[in-house]
C-alpha positions in Angstrom: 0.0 0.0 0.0 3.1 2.4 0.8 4.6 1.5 -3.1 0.6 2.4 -4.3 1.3 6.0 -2.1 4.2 6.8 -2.9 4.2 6.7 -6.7 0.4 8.1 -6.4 0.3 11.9 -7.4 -0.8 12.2 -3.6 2.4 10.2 -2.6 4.4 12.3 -4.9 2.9 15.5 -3.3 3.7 14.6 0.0 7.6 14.2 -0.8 8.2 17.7 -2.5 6.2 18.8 1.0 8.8 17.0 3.2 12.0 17.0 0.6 12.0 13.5 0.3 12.0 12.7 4.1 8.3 11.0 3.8 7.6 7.9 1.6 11.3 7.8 0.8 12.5 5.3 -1.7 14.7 2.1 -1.0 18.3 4.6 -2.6 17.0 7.4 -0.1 17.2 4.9 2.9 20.2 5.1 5.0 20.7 1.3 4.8 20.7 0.9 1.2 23.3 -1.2 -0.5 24.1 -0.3 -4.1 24.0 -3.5 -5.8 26.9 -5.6 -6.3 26.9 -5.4 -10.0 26.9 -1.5 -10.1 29.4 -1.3 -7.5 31.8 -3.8 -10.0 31.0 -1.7 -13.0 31.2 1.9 -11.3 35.0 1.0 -9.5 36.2 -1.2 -12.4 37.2 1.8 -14.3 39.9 3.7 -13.4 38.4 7.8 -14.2 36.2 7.3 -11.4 35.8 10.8 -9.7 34.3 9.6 -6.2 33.9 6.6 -4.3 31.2 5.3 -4.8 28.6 5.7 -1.6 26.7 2.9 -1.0 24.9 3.9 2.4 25.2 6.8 5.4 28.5 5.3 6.2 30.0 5.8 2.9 30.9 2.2 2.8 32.4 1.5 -0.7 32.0 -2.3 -2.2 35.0 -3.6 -3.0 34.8 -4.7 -6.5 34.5 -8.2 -7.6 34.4 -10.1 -11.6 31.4 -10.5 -12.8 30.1 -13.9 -12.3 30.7 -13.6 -8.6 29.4 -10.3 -8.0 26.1 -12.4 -9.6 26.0 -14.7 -6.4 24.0 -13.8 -3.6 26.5 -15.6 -1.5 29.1 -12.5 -2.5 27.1 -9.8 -1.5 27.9 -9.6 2.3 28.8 -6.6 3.2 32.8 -5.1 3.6 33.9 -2.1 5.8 37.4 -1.4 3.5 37.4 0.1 0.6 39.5 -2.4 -1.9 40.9 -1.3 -5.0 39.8 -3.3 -8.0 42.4 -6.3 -9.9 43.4 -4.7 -12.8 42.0 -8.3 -15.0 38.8 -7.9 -13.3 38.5 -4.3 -14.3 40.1 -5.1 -17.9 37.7 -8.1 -18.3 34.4 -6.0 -16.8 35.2 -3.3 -19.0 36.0 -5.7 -22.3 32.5 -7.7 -21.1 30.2 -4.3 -21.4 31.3 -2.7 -24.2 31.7 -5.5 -26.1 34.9 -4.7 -27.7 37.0 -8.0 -26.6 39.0 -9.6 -29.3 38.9 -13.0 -27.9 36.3 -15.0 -25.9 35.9 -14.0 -22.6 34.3 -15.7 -19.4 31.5 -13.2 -19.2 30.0 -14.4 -22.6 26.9 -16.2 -21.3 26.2 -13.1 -18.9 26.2 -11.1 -22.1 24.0 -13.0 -24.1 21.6 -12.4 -21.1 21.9 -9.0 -21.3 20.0 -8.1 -24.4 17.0 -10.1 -22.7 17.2 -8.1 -19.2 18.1 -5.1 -20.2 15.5 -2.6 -20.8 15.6 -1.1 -24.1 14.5 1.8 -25.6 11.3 2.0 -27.5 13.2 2.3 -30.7 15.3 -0.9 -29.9 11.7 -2.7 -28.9 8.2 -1.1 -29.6 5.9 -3.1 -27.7 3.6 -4.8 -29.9 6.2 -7.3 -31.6 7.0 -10.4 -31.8 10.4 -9.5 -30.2 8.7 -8.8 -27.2 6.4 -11.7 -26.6 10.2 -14.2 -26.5 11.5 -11.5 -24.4 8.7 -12.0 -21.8 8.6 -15.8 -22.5 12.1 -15.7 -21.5 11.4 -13.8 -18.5 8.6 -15.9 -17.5 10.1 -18.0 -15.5 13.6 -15.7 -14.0 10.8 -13.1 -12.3 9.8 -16.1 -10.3 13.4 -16.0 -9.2 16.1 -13.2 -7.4 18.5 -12.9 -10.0 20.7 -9.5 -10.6 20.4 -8.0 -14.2 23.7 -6.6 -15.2 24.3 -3.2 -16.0 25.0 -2.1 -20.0 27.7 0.2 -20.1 27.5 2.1 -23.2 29.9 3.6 -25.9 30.6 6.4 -24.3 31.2 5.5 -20.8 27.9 6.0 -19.3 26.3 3.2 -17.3 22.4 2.6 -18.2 20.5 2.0 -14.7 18.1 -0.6 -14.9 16.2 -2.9 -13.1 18.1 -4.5 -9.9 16.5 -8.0 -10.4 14.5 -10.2 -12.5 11.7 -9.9 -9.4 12.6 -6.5 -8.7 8.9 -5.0 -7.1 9.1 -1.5 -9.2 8.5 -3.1 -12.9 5.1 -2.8 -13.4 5.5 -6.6 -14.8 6.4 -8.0 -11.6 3.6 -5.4 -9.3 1.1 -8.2 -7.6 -1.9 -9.4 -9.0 -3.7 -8.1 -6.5 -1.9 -4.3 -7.6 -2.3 -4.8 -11.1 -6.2 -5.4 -10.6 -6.8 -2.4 -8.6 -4.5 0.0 -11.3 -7.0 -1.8 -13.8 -10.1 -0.6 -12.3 -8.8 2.8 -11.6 -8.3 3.0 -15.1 -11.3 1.3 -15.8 -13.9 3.4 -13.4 -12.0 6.7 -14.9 -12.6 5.5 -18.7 -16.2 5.1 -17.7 -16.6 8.4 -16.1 -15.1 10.2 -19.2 -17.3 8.5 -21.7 -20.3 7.9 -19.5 -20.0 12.3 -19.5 -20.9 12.3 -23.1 -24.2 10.4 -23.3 -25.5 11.4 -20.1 -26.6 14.9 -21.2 -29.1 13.4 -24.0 -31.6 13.3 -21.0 -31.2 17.5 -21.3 -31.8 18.3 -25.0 -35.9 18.8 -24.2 -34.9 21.0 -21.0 -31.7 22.9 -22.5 -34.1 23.7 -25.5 -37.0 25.5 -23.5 -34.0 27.2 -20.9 -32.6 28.6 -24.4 -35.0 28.7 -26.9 -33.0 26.8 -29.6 -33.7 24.1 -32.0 -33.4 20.3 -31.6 -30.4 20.2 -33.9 -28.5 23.4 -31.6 -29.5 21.1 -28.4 -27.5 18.0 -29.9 -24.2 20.2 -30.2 -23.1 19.7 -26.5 -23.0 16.1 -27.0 -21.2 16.4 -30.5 -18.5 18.5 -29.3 -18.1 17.0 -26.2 -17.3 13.7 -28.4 -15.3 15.5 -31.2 -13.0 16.7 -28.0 -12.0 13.7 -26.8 -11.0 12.9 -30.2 -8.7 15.6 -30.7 -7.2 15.2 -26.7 -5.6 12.3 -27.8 -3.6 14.0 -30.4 -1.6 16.3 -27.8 -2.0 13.3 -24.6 -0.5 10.8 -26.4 3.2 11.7 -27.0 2.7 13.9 -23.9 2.7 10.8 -22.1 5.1 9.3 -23.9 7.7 12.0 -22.8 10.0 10.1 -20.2 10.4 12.6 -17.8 6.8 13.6 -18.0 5.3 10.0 -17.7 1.1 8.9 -17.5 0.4 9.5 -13.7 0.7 13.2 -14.0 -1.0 13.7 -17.5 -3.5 11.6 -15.8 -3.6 13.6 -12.8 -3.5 17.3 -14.3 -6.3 16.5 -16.8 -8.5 15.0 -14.6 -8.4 17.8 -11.9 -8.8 20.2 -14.9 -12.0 18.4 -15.5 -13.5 17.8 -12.2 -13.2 21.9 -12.4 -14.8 22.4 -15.3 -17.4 20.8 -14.4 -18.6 22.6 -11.6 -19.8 25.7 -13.7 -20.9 23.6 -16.6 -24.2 22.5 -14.7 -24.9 26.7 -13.5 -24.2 28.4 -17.0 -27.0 30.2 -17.8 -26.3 30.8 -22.1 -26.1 28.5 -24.4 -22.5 29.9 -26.0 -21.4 28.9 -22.6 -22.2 25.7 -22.1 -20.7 24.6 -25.3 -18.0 25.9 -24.7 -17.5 23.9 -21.1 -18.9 20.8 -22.5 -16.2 20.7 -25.2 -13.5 21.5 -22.5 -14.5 18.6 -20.3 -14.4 16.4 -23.2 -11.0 17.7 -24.2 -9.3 17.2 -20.7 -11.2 13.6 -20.1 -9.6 12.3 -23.3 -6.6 11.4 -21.5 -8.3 7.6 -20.6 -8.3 7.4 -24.4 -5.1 8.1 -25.3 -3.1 6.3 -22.6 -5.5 4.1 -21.0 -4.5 1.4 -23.3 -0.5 1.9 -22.9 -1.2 1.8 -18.9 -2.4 -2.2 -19.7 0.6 -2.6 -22.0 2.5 -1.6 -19.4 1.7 -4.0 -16.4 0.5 -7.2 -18.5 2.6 -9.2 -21.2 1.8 -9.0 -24.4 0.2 -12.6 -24.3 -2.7 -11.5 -21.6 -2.6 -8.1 -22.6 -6.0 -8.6 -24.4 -7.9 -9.5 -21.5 -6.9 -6.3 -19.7 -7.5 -4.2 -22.8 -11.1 -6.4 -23.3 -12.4 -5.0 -19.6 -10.6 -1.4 -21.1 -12.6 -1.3 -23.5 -15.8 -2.6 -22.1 -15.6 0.3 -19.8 -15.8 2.8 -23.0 -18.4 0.9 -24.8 -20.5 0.7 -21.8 -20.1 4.3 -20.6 -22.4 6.3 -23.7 -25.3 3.7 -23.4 -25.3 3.6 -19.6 -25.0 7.6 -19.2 -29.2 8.3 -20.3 -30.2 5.5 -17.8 -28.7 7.4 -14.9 -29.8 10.8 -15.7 -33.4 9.9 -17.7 -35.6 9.4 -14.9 -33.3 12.6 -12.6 -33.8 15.1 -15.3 -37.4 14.2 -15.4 -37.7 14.9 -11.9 -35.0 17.6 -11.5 -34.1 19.5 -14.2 -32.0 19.6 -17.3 -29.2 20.5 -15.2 -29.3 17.6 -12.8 -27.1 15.5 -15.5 -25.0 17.4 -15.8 -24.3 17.8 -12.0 -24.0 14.2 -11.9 -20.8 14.0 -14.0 -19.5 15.7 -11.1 -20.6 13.5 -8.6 -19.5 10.8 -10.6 -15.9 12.6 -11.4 -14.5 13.9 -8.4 -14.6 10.9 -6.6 -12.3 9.1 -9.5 -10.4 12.0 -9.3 -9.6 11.8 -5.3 -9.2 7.7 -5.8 -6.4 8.9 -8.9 -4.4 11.1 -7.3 -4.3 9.0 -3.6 -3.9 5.3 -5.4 -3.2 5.8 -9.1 0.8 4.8 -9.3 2.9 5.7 -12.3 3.6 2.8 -14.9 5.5 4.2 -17.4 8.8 1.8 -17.3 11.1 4.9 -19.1 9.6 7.4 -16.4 10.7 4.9 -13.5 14.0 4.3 -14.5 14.9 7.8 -15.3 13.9 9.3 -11.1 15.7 5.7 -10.0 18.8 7.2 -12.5 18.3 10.8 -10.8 18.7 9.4 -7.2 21.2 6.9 -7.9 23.4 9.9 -9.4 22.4 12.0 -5.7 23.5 8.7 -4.0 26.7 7.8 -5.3 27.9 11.4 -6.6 28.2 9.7 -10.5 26.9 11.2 -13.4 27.8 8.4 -15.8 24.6 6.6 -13.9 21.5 7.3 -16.3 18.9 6.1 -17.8 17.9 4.6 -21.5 14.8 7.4 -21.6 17.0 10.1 -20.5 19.1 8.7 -23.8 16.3 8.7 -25.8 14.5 11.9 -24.1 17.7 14.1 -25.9 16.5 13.0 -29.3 13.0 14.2 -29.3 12.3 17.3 -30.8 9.2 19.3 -30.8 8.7 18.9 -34.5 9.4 15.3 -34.4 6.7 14.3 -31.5 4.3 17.1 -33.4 4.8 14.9 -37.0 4.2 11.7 -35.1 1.0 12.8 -33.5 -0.6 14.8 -36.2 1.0 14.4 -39.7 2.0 10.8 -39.3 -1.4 9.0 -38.8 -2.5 11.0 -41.8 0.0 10.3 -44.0 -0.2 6.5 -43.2 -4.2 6.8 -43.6 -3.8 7.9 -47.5 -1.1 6.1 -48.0 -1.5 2.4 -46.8 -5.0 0.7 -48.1 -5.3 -1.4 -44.8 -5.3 1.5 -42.6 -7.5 3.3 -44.8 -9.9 0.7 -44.6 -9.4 -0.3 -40.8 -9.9 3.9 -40.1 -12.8 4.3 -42.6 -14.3 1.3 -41.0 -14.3 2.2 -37.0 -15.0 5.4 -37.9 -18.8 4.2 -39.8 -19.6 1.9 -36.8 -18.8 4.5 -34.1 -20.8 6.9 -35.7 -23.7 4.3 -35.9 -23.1 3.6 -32.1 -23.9 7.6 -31.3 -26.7 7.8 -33.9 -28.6 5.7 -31.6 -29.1 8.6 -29.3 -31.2 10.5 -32.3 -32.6 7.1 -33.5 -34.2 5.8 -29.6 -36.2 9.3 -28.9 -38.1 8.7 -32.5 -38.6 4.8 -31.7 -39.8 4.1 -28.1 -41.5 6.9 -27.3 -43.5 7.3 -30.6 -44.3 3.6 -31.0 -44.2 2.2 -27.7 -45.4 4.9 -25.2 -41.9 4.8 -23.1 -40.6 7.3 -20.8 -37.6 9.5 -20.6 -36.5 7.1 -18.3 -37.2 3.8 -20.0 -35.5 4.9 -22.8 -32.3 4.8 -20.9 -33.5 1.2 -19.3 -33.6 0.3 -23.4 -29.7 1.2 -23.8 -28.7 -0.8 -21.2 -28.8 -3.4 -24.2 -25.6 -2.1 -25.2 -24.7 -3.5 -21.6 -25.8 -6.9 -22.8 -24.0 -6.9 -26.0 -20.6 -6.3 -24.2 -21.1 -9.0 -21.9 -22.1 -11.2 -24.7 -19.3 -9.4 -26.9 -16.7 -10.3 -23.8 -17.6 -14.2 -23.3 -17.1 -14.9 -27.2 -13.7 -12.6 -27.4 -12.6 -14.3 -23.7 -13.5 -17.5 -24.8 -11.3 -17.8 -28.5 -8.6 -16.0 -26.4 -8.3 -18.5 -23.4 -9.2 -21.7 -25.6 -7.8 -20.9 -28.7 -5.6 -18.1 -29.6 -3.3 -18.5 -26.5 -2.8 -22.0 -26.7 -2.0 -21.7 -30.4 0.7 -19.1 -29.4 2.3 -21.1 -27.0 2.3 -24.5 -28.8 3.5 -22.3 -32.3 4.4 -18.9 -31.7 2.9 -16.0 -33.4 1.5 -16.7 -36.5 0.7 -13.7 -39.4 -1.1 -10.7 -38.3 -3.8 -11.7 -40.7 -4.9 -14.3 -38.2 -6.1 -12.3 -35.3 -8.4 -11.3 -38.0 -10.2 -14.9 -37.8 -13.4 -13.8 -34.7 -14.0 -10.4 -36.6 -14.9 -12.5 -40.4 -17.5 -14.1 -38.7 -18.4 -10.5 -36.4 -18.3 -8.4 -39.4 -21.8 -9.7 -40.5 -23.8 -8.7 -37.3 -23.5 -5.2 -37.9 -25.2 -5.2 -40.8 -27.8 -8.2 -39.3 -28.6 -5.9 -36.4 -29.3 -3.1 -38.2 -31.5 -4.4 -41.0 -33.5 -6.2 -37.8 -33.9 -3.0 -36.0 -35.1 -1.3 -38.9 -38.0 -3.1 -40.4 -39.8 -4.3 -36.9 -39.6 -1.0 -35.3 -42.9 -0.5 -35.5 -46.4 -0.4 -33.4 -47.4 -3.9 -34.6 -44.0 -5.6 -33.3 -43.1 -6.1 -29.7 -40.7 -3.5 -28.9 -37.5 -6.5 -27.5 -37.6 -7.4 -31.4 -35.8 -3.9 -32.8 -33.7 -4.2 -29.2 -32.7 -7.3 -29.8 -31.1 -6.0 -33.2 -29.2 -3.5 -31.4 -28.2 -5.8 -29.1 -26.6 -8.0 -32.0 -24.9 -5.0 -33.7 -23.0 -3.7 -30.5 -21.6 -7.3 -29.7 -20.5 -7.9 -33.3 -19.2 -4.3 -33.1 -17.4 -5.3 -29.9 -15.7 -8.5 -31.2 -14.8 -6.6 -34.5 -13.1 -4.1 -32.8 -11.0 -6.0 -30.2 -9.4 -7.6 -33.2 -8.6 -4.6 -35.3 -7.4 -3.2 -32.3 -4.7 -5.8 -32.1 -3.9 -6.3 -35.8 -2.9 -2.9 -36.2 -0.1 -2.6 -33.6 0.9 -6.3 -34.6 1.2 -5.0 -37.9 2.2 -1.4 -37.9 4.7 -1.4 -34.0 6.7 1.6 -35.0 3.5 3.8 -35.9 0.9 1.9 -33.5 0.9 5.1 -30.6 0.2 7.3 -33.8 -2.3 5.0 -35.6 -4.2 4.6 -32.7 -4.5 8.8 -32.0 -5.7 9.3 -35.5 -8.3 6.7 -35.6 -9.5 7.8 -32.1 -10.1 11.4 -34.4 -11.6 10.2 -36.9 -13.6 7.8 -34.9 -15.2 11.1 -32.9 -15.1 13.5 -35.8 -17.7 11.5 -37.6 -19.6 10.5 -34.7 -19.8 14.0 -33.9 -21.1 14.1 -37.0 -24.0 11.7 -37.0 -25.1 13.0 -33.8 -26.1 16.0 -36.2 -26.8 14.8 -39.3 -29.1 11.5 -37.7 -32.3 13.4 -36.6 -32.7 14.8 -40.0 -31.9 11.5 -41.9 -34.3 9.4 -40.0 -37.2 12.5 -39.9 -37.0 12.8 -43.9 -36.3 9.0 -44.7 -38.1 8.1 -41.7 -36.4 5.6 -39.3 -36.4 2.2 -41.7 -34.8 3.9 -44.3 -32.6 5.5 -42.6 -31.4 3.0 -40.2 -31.5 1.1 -43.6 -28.9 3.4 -45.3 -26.2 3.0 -42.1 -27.2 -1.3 -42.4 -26.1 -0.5 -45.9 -22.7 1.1 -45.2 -21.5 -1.4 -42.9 -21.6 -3.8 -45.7 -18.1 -2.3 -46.4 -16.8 -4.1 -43.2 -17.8 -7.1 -44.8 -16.2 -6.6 -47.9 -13.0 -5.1 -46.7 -12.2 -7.6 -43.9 -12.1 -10.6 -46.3 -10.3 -8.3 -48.3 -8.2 -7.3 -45.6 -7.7 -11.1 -44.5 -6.8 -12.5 -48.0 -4.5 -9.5 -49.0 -3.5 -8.5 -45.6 0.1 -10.2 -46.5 0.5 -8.5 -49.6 -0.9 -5.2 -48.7 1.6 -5.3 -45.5 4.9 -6.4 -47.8 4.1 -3.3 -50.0 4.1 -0.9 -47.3 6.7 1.3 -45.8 5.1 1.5 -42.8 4.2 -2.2 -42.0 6.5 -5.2 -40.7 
C-alpha cells in the first residue's frame, strides 16, 4: 500500500512537501546497498571521480568479476574500501562494451543481457513479436532473485536498470492483486469520461425551453463533447510518452482540470457557454483514451494483454449507453441540469481515488527518477537512464509529426489503414446515432418514458457481456494455446473472430429497422441492437490488435488518429441523424447505415486474403 502511495500523485505531493523525508525510496534509505553489479561496473574503471557511496557510512563495495558479483552468496557486506584487480576491471570493462577480441568468461552473462536489459522503444516497440520471446524468456527468471547486469554504453555512461529479475518497481512483476486495482482505476475513470458524453441526452428537451433553440443546436453539446475527446488524444498521447513527464501526471492534471470544469458547466445560464465547457470537459477527459490502453501494455505481457484491454474497453463501450439510464428518470424529476451535475458527482470521486492510489507505470519514467537518485546517492553522473538517452533525441517537430502528420499520412497512403480507419470510424458513428434514433422509436411507438428509454440502452450493456464471453473464450481456448504451442502466427490471423463478427453489424441493423414499429413487440428492434453492439465489440477488439501487430513503429500514432476520426464522424452523426431518419423516416434511414457497414464485410475478407501482400508493400508495416 506504501509503493501504491508513494508513486500516487498524492504520494508524490507529500515528498516535495517533506523534501523527500516521507515515503522515501529504498536509494533514499540510509541502509541501502548499491547492488553488487553497479558497485563492480562503477570501481572497475579507473576515471572514477568519487567513491562510490553505498549507504550513510559511505561504505564503498570492493569490486568483484562478474560472475561472482552475480552470487548472492558475495554480496555480504565489507567495511574497506578495496581497489579493484586490474583483470577484473580489464575483463568487466571488455564484457560491457563489447569490444573483446577473444572469448571472454562473461560471454553467457552477455548474451543475457539483451534479454534483461531494458531497451529503448526504438530498440523494442511493444507490440512485436520481439517482445512476446523476451517475456517468455522472463517468464520463469521473475519467479526468481537474479541480478540484471548493467550495459555500459559507448561512451562511458552506465544505463541503470532494473536491480533483479523480481525487482517489485517493474510494473510486470507489481502483484496481482496491484495490477487489478491499477486496472479498475483505469477502468472506473474511462467510464466516467465517456459515460459524460451520453448522459446529457436526458437534457436536450430542458436545454431547448431554458434557451430557446432548435433540436439540432440542443445536440451540439454532445457532439463537441465527443469531437474533444478525439482531438485530446492528439496532444495526450506523445505527452505521455515524454520520459520525464510520464502517464500519472498527464492523468492527474487533466483530470483535476475536469472535475473543475465541471462545476460551472451545470450553472451556466447561455447557451455559447455551455458549449464551450462541455467541449473543454471532453477535451481534458480524453486522456483515458489516449493512454488508458499503454497503462495495460505496461503491467500485463503481451500474451494477456487482451484480457486487460477487453475489460478497457468494455468500460468505454458501456459508458455512452449507460449515461441516459442514470440521468433519464433525474432530469425528469430535477431538471436539465441535474445530469450534468451528476458528471461531477461521478468525477471527483475518481479523481480523489487517482491522485491518492493511481501509481505511475511508465517503465522509461521509472528508470529515469531511479537514474536521478542513484546519481544523488553515489555522486556519478555516468549513472542514467535509457529514456534520458532517448529523451535528448525528441524534438518538438518530431513528436508534433508523429501525433498529427504521421497517422495521416499512413491513412492515404496504406489501403489497410484506410480501410481499418474508414471502418471504425462508420460503426462508431452508428453507435452515437442511436441517441437520435431511440427518442423517434420508443417513445413514438411504444409509449416509453424519458426514463425507459435509458433502461432500453442498457442493451448495449448486454451486447458487451455477450461481446466479452465470445472474445474471452477464443482468447483462453484458442488463440493462447496456439501461441504457445506455435508462436505468433501472421497478423492476418487475429483477424479470424472479426470474419465471422463483421456480418452482425449489418444483421442488427436491418433487424432494428424493419420491426420498429407499433405492430411488433418492442424486444424485437432491441434485440437487433443488441446483435450490432456485440458484433461491433468483437470486431473491434481484433482490429485493435492487428494494427499494432502489424504497424509497432507507428501503432501510438495509428491509434490517436483513428480515435479522431472515430469522434469527428460521430460528432457528426449525432447532427446529421435526426434529420436523416425525420426525412427517410427511421427504416430507411437505419436502412442506409445497415447498408454502409456492408463495407466491413467486404473489406475484412479483403483485408484477411490481401492483408500479406498489402503489408509487404508498405513502408510503414513489418
Amino acid at each position: 500500500m506504501a509503493d501504491i502511495l508513494r508513486e500516487a500523485p498524492l504520494g508524490q505531493v507529500i515528498r516535495w512537501a517533506t523534501k523527500n523525508r516521507l515515503l522515501p525510496y529504498p536509494e533514499e534509505l540510509p541502509g541501502f546497498e548499491l547492488p553488487a553489479t553497479y558497485n563492480a561496473m562503477l570501481n572497475a574503471t579507473s576515471h572514477v571521480p568519487h567513491p562510490v557511496r553505498t549507504n550513510s557510512k559511505e561504505k564503498v563495495r570492493p569490486a568483484q568479476p562478474l560472475r561472482e558479483s552475480s552470487n548472492s552468496g558475495d554480496s555480504s557486506d565489507s567495511s574497506e574500501t578495496e581497489a579493484p584487480t586490474p583483470g577484473a576491471a580489464s575483463d568487466l570493462e571488455k564484457a560491457q562494451t563489447h569490444e573483446a577480441e577473444e572469448p571472454n568468461p562473461y560471454e553467457k552473462d552477455i548474451e543475457a543481457l539483451s534479454l534483461r536489459r531494458t531497451k529503448s522503444r526504438a530498440e523494442t516497440v511493444p507490440w512485436t513479436g520481439e517482445r512476446l520471446e523476451v517475456e517468455g524468456e522472463l517468464a520463469i527468471e521473475r519467479t526468481q532473485t537474479k541480478p540484471i547486469i548493467p550495459i555500459k554504453t559507448s561512451d562511458g555512461n552506465i544505463l541503470v536498470d532494473w536491480y533483479t529479475t523480481d525487482d517489485p518497481a517493474n510494473p510486470q512483476n507489481w502483484t496481482n492483486n496491484k495490477r487489478l486495482a491499477v486496472t479498475m482505476i483505469i477502468c472506473l475513470y474511462t467510464f466516467v469520461v465517456y459515460m459524460g458524453s451520453a448522459i446529457y441526452t436526458s437534457s436536450e428537451l430542458g436545454v431547448i425551453q431554458k434557451f430557446g433553440i432548435s433540436v439540432e443546436d440542443a445536440s451540439l453539446p454532445l457532439s463537441l463533447y465527443v469531437l474533444a475527446y478525439g482531438v485530446g488524444p492528439l496532444l495526450f498521447a506523445p505527452l505521455s510518452e515524454i520520459p520525464i513527464i510520464g502517464r500519472s501526471p498527464v492523468y492527474a492534471a487533466s483530470m483535476a482540470i475536469f472535475v473543475i470544469i465541471s462545476i460551472p458547466t451545470p450553472l451556466v445560464d447561455n447557451f455559447a457557454g455551455l458549449l464551450v465547457l462541455r467541449f473543454l470537459q471532453g477535451f481534458f477527459g480524453s486522456p483515458c483514451l489516449a493512454i488508458g490502453a499503454a497503462t495495460m501494455q505496461d503491467m500485463y505481457s503481451l500474451l494477456y494483454l487482451p484480457f486487460a484491454l477487453v475489460a478497457w474497453v468494455a468500460s468505454a463501450y458501456c459508458g455512452p449507453a449507460l449515461g441516459p439510464l442514470l440521468s433519464g428518470f433525474a432530469v425528469t424529476a430535477k431538471g436539465y441540469r441535474w445530469s450534468l451535475w451528476e458528471i461531477l458527482w461521478a468525477a471527483g470521486p475518481t479523481f480523489l481515488l487517482m491522485f491518492m492510489l493511481l501509481p505511475e507505470t511508465s517503465t522509461p519514467n521509472i528508470l529515469l527518477r531511479r537514474a536521478q537518485r542513484l546519481r544523488k546517492l553515489t555522486g556519478d553522473h555516468r549513472l542514467m537512464a535509457q529514456s534520458e538517452i532517448d529523451q535528448k533525441n525528441m524534438k518538438p517537430s518530431k513528436i508534433l509529426i508523429d501525433a498529427i502528420i504521421k497517422p495521416m499520412e499512413i491513412t492515404i497512403k496504406d489501403p489497410a489503414i484506410l480501410f481499418v480507419n474508414v471502418y471504425t470510424a462508420i460503426i462508431y458513428g452508428i453507435y452515437y446515432s442511436f441517441f437520435e434514433v431511440f427518442p423517434l422509436v420508443y417513445p413514438v411507438y411504444y409509449g416509453f418514458s424519458l426514463g425507459m428509454v435509458g433502461v432500453v440502452f442498457t442493451c448495449i450493456l448486454v451486447a458487451c457481456l455477450i461481446g466479452i464471453a465470445i472474445y474471452c473464450a477464443y482468447l483462453n481456448w484458442i488463440l493462447i494455446p496456439d501461441i504457445l504451442k506455435n508462436g505468433l502466427r501472421a497478423q492476418e490471423s487475429r483477424l479470424v473472430p472479426a470474419l465471422f463478427a463483421c456480418f452482425g453489424p449489418t444483421i442488427g441493423l436491418f433487424l432494428f429497422a424493419w420491426t420498429a414499429r407499433e405492430s411488433i413487440h418492442w424486444i424485437v428492434p432491441t434485440i437487433g441492437i443488441t446483435i450490432y453492439g456485440a458484433s461491433v465489440f468483437v470486431v473491434m477488439q481484433c482490429i485493435f490488435v492487428y494494427v499494432p501487430l502489424s504497424y509497432p513503429a507507428y501503432a501510438a500514432s495509428l491509434f490517436a488518429g483513428n480515435d479522431f476520426l472515430r469522434s469527428a464522424l460521430a460528432c457528426g452523426s449525432i447532427m446529421f441523424a435526426r434529420p436523416l431518419f425525420i426525412n427517410l423516416g427511421v427504416a430507411k434511414g437505419v436502412s442506409l447505415l445497415g447498408g454502409l457497414s456492408v463495407i466491413g464485410i467486404i473489406g475484412m475478407f479483403l483485408l484477411w486474403i490481401y492483408g500479406a501482400k498489402l503489408r509487404s508493400r508498405s513502408k510503414f508495416a513489418i
